[in-house]
N, C-alpha and C positions, 0 to 999 in steps of 0.2 A: 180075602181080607175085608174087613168091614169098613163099613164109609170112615168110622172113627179111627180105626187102625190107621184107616191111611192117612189121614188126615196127623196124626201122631208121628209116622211115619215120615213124611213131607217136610213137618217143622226138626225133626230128630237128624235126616240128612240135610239143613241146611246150617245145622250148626258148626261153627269153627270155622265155614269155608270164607265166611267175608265178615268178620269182628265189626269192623266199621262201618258196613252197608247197615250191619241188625241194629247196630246203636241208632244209626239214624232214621232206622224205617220206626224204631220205638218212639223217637223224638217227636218225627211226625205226628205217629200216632197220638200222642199225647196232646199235640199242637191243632190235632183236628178237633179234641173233645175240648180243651179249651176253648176252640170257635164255637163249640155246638152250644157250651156253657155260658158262653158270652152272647149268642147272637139270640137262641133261641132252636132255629132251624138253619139251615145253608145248604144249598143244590154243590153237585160237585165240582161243576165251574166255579162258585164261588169258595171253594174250600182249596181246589187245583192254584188260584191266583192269589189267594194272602200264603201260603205255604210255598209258594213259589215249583210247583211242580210241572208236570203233565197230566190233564184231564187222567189220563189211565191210573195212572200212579192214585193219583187221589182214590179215583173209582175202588182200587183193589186195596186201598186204607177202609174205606170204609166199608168196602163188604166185608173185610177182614173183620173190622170192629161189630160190623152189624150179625156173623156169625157167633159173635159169644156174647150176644145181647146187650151191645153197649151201647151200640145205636142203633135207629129206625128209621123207616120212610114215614113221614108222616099223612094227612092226609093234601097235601098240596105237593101233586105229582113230582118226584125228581127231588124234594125236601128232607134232609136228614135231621132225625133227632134225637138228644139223650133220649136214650132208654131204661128200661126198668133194672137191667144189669146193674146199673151205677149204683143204683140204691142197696143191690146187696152186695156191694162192695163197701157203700160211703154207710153202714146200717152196725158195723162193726167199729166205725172209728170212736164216735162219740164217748162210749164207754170208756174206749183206750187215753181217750187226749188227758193229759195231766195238766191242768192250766195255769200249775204253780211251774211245775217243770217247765212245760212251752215259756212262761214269761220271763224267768227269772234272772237271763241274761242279759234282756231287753231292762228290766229293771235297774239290773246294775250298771247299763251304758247309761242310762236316764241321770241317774241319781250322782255319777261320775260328771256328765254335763255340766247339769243346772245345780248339785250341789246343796240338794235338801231333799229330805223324805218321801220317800215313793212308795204308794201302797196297792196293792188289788184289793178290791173288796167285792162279795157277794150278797144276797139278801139272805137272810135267816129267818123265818118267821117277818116278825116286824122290825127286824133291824136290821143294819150293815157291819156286815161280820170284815175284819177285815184277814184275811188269807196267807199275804205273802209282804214284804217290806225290805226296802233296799236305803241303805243311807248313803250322803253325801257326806265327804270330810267336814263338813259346818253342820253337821247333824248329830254327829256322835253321841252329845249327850243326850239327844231327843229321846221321849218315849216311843216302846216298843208297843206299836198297837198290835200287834200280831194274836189273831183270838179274839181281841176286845168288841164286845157287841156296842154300837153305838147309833144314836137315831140318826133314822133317814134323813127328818128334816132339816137336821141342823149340820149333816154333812156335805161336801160336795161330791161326793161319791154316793152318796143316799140321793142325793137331789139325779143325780143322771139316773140312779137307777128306780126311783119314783117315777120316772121322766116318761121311762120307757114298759112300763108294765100296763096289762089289758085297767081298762077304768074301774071294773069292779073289785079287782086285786087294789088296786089303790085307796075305793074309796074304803074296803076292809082294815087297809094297814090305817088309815086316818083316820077310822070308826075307835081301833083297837088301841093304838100308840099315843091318838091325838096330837099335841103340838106343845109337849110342855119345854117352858122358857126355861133355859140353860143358862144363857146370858144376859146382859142388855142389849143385847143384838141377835138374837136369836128369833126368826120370826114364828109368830104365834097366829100369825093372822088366814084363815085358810085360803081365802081370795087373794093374798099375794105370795102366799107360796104356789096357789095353781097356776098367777099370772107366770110366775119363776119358772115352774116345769113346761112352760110349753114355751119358753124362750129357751129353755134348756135343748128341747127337744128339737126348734128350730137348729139350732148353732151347734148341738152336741157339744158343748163347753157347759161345764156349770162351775161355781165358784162359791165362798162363802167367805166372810169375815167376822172373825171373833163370833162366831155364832153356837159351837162348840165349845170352845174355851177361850176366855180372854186371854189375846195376843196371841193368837193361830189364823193362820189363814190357809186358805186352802183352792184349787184348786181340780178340774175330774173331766176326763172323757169315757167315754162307754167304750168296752168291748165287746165283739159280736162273735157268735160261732156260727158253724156254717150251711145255717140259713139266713142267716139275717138277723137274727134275735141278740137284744142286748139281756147277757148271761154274766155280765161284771165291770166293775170300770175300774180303772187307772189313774190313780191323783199323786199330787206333788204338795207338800205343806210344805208348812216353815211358820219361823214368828213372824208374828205383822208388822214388826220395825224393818225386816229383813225382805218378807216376802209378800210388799207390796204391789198395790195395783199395778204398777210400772212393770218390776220384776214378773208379774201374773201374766203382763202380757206379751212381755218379750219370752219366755219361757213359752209362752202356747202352742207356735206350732210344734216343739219336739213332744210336748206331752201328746200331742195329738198327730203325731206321726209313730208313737210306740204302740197307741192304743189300737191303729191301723194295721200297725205289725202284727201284734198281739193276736189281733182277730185274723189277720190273715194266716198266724201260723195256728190258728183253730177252725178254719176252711174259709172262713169270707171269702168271697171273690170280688166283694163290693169297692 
């Protein structure tokens, strides 16, 4: 029998015999690469005492994991780290992830909440395309932005995602889009939309008024996928009679606990 056979052989008799040992040795396992994703590296005393085991036990988690390439020694003797396995496991999901699908229930608790318009939005070229939209019973008659390209600047959902793109992507879309006035509130000024996007990018909140359209307001946090990268944001409008500064900010943290969701159910781990 060959190494592989048996090895096939070993996991194929230990099936059926203890249902709930295998669930939990999976658990573990799971519980270890989440350390390894969190910390960086971890020796197996340190991996043995947040999972609450026995040095061995850990030991034979991670040679286990370390035979299908999911972890490794790294070079600080007795160190384990993700490995290059993960990558071609996590190398397929991007494709797969639907981010209208992932959001859209998260949307619709949003919008049930706080009880005004919630949209994801993307870049498109030079603008914010918006993707997916959830309404509140006091929204009903609001417009459906759904499709509608609209500029960056004068969104709050444009504004995060200006926020977060490399400098030279940016200063393209300012080169190409420029900053034309919408409103009388719409800012045209490039020195204080730049001051904007890097408080943006401090706070990951960004905001507008009537700058879009007279009597809208709006509000946006970024969503991340799973590196890190801001790939869409999440905002909350309404009229400006309704969805005042007050409202803007008592509304905050749930917009920015969806947008967290959001990106965690697109791999964030941040």
């Amino acid at each position: 029998m060959s190494n592989g056979e048996a090895k096939a052989a070993t996991r194929a008799s230990g099936r059926g015999t203890d249902s709930q040992g295998g669930v939990q040795s999976v658990d573990r396992a799971i519980t270890v690469l989440e350390i390894l994703a969190r910390e960086g590296s971890a020796g197996v005393s340190e991996v043995a005492a947040e999972i609450g085991v026995h040095k061995s036990t850990a030991f034979r988690l991670l040679a286990a994991l370390e035979e299908r390439d999911l972890v490794e020694q790294n070079v600080d003797r007795g160190k384990y780290q993700l490995a290059f396995g993960i990558l071609r496991l996590a190398s397929s999901i991007p494709a797969r992830i639907d981010l209208v699908r992932q959001s859209q229930p998260l949307l619709d608790d949003l919008a049930a909440d706080i009880d005004e318009t919630i949209n994801i939005a993307v870049v498109r070229e030079h603008y914010a395309v918006n993707v997916q939209q959830a309404m509140g019973t006091a929204a009903v008659a609001s417009q459906n932005w759904v499709g509608q390209l609209t500029p960056l600047h004068a969104t709050a959902s444009g504004k995060v995602l200006l926020a977060h793109m490399p400098e030279a992507r940016l200063e393209e879309i300012l080169k190409t889009a420029g900053l034309p006035k919408l409103t009388p509130h719409t800012i045209t000024s490039r020195k204080v939309l730049l001051d904007q996007l890097a408080e943006v990018r401090d706070s990951g909140f960004a905001t507008t008024h009537e700058e879009l359209e007279v009597g809208l307001n709006a509000s946006a946090v970024p969503i991340r996928d799973h590196t890190g990268a801001v790939v869409a944001s999440v905002s909350a409008s309404g009229p400006a009679f309704r969805f005042d500064d007050a409202e803007i900010k008592r509304t905050s943290d749930a917009l920015r606990d969806t947008g967290a969701r959001i990106s965690h159910r697109m791999g964030w781990l941040g």
